[in-house]
N, C-alpha and C positions, 0 to 999 in steps of 0.2 A: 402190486403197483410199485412202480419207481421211487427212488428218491427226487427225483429229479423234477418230476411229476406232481408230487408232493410239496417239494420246496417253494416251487411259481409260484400255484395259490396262495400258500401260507406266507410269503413275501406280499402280496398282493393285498392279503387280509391286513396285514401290520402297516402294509403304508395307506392305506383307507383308515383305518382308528387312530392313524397319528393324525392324518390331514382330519381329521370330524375333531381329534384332542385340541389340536392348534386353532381351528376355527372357531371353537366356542371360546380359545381363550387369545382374543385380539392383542393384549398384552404382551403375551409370551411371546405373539411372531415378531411384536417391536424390539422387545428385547433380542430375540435372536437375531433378528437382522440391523440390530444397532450394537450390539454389543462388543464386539469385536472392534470396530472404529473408534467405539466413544472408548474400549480400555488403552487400543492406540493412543485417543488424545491425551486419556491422563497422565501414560505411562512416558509416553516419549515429548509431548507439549507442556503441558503441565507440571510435568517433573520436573523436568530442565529447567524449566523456572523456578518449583520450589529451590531445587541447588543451587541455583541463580541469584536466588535471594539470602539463603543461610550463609553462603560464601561471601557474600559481601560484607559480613560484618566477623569476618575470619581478619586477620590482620599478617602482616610480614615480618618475619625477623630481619631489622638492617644490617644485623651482622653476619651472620647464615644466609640469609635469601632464603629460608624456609617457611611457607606457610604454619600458622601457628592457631590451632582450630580454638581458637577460644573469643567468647561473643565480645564484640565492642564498637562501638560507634567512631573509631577513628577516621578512619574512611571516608563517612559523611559529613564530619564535620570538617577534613578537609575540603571537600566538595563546596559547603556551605562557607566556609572562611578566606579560601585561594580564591581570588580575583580573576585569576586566569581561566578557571572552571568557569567559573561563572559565566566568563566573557565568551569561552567555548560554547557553552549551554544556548544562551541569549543567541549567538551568530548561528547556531544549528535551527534554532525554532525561528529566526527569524527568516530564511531562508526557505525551509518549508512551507512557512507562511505565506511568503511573496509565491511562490512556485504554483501552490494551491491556487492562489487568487487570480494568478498570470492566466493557467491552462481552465482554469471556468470560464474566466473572460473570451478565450480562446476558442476554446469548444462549443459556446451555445451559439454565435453563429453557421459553423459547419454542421451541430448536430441539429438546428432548425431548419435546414436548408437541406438535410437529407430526410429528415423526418415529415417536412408539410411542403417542399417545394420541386424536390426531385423526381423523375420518372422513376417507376420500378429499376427498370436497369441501370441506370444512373447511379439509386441507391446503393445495387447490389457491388456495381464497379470500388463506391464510394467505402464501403465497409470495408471490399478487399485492400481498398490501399491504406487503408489505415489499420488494419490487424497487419499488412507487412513488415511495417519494423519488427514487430513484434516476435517473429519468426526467425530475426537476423541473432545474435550474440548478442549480450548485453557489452560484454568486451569489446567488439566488436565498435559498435556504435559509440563507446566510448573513445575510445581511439584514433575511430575517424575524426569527431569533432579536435581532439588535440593536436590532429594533421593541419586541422580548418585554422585552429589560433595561435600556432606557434608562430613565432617570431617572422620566420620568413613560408608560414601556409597559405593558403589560399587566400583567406581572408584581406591582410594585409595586401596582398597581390591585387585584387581588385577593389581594393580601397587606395590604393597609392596614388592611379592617376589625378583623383580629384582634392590630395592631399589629406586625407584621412585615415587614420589606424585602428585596427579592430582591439579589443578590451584586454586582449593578452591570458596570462594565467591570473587567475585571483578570485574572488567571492562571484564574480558578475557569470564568468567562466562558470563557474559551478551550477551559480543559479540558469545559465543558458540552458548547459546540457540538461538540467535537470527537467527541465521547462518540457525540454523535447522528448524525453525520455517518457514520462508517465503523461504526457495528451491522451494518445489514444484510453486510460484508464478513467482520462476525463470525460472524454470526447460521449465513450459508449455507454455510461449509464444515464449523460444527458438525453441521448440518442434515444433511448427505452424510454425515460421519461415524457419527453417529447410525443411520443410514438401513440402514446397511449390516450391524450390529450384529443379529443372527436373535435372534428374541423369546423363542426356547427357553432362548439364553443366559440370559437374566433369569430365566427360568421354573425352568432347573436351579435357579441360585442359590439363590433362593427355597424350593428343593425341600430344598437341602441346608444349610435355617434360618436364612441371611443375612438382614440386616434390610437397607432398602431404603439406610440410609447404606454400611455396609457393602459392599452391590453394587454403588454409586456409584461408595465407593475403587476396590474390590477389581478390579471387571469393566468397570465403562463408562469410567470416568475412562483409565486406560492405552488400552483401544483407541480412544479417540476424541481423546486427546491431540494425535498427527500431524496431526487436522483440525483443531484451534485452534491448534496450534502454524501451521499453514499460515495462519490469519484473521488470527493474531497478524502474521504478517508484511504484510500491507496495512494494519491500523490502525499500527503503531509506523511503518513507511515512511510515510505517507501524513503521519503525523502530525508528523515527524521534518524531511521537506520543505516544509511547507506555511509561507505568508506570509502570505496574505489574512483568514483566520480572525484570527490574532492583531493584524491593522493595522484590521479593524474593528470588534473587540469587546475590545479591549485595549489600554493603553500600553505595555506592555511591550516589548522585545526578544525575539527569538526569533532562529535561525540565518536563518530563512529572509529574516525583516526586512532585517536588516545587510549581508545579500547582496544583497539587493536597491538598497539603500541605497548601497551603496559600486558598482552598475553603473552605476544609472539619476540615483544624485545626486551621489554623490561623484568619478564615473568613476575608481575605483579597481579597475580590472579585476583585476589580480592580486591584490590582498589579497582579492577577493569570489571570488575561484578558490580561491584556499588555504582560506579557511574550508566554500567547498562543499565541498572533500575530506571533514569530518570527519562530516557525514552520511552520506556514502558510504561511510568508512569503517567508521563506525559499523553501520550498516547491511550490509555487507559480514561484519561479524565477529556480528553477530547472524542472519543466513543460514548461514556456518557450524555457530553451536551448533544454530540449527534442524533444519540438516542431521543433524546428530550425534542428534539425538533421534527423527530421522527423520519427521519433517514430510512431507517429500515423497514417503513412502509412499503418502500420501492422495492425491496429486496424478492 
């Protein structure tokens, strides 16, 4: 007999006793098929923030410009004492904030009206055009709008005949693009939420002499909560992070500016480490109450 001949079987035999080994043990196959991603997460997510966080309380030599690995809270208690931080801090969350609140207000009309009022193909049209920006450059999109507000852009141009002027470069700027930028993030988990909601519901309501605000409160608004509360979390994050938006359609500071500023200009690595913390944190303790309201219900 062959080797050859011999080998098939005996490969055949070993992959039957591994597949009966892994089947009795459920565990093991999660682990092999999660284990790889989740040492990903730790090694290259997770890490990066534990360094993220030990470097922030590294401090700089003003004489040298040397990092200087040794623990101290200087850092943060500039953060907590500078006025200016603060004011940076407060103008970023606030701004996120509105943004968030803008594109929910924004979205649950379009995603109701694709979810319980449109044709099949209607909707299907409806999804594509709103996953298109999506598809364009972030860059891209940014810089159209700064075509749209500059001084002598569009804007201004068809706002002139009736004597009126568009908002220029500044916070409102920021907050526009930003508005527009992360809708659709809004738009689609309202969308799913909605979606899921059986039409009888409405139709009881209805039945039982609710006016359509009322069914709003009463019935849509709570069950669909979890899925803007889940939208909400990519516009306030997204928004919370972001540099480029406010460096080109704005003079302002923003967290993400100063960060960037104190890597790439000032090489001020640990003071741009300590102030990343407070996105994160921030962010961290806004996941929390999301949780709490149960957002990731919808998930």
């Amino acid at each position: 007999m062959s080797s050859t001949a011999y080998s098939a079987p005996h490969r055949h035999s070993l992959a039957r006793r591994l597949s009966t080994f892994l089947y009795a043990r459920r565990w093991l196959q999660i682990a092999l098929l999660l284990g790889a991603p989740i040492a990903w997460l730790l090694v290259a997510y997770l890490g990066s923030l534990a360094v993220l966080l030990v470097a922030a309380f590294w401090s700089l030599d003003p004489f040298t410009s040397e990092v200087v690995h040794k623990l101290s809270l200087g850092n943060f208690e500039t953060l907590i004492h500078n006025g200016v931080y603060r004011t940076i801090t407060t103008r970023t969350v606030g701004i996120a904030a509105a943004v968030t609140v803008t594109d929910a207000v924004l979205a649950f009309p379009i995603a109701f009206y694709m979810a319980k009022i449109a044709s099949p193909r209607l909707r299907g049209l409806l999804i594509v055009a709103i996953l298109m920006p999506l598809w364009s450059s972030y860059l891209v999109k940014v810089y159209a709008w700064r075509v749209i507000l500059q001084e002598d852009g569009i804007l201004n141009w068809a706002l002139s005949p009736v004597g009126l002027k568009g908002p220029g470069f500044g916070n409102f700027a920021v907050y526009l693009v930003f508005t527009y930028l992360w809708l659709p993030f809004m738009i689609l988990p309202i969308y799913a939420g909605l979606e899921r909601i059986p039409n009888s519901l409405l139709e009881a309501s209805s039945d039982l002499g609710a006016r359509s605000g009322r069914t709003f409160l009463r019935v849509i608004l709570p069950l669909v909560l979890p899925a803007a509360l889940a939208g909400s979390i990519f516009t306030f994050s997204l928004t919370l992070g972001d540099y480029i938006t406010p460096e080109l359609v704005s003079s302002t500071q923003f967290i993400g500016n100063v960060v960037f500023a104190n890597v790439g200009i000032a090489n001020n690595l640990p003071f741009a480490a300590a102030f990343a913390t407070v996105p994160v944190l921030i962010t961290i303790l806004y996941l929390l109450v999301a949780r709490r309201l149960g957002a990731f219900e919808s998930l």
